[in-house]
Phi, psi and omega in degrees: 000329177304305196283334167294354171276332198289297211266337191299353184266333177279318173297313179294311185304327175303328183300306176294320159324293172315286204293315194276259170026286209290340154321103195299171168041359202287109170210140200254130170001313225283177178262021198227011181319295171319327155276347174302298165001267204296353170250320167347282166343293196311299208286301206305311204286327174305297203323294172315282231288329175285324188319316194284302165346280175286002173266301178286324182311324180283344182250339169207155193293070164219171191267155209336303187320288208314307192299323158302305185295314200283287205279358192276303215269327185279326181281345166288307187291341185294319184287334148318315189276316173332295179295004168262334168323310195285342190304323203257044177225112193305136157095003183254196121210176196278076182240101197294349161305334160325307211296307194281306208273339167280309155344317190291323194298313198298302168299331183301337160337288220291350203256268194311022186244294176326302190273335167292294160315300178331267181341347198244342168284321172313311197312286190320286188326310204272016187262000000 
């Protein structure tokens, strides 16, 4: 049951991810798509990226580096296969620039994780 609470939330978000992708033409009306689009990006890869984050912290015993790298490097290649996903999808393509604006989501996890920790260290210290 553990290992389906840790991993079942990266495997359904890899899905949803996989589903907006596989959507022919997907644009939204408004005048601002293109900057929507692109915090999607941000936001869908923050997401993956904590999922993978609390999946591997809850599954295996490693230290900070390993815990940074490991859920970092599958959610950048996942984003890599996306964009080769969309290539083969009428009306999408293959824009690797994609690629960088998820990078921007994945780290920003790691920035907002970071500053969290700070903060719980600050807490602690003056207790």
């Amino acid at each position: 049951m553990k290992v389906f609470k840790l991993w079942g939330p990266v495997v359904v978000w890899a899905g949803v991810i996989f589903y907006f992708s596989s959507i022919p033409y997907l644009k939204t009306n408004l005048e601002y798509d293109f900057f929507l689009r692109k915090i999607a990006h941000i936001l869908e890869y923050s997401v993956l990226t904590f999922f993978l984050y609390r999946a591997f912290k809850g599954s295996f015993d490693m230290n900070a580096l390993r815990l940074f790298m490991y859920p970092a490097a599958l959610s950048f290649l996942y984003a890599i296969s996306d964009e080769v996903h969309q290539y083969f999808v009428k009306g999408r393509n293959c824009c690797f620039q994609d690629t960088l604006i998820d990078t921007i989501g994945i780290l920003g996890f790691y920035i907002v994780i970071n500053k969290g920790n700070y903060f719980k260290k600050q807490n602690n210290e003056k207790y």
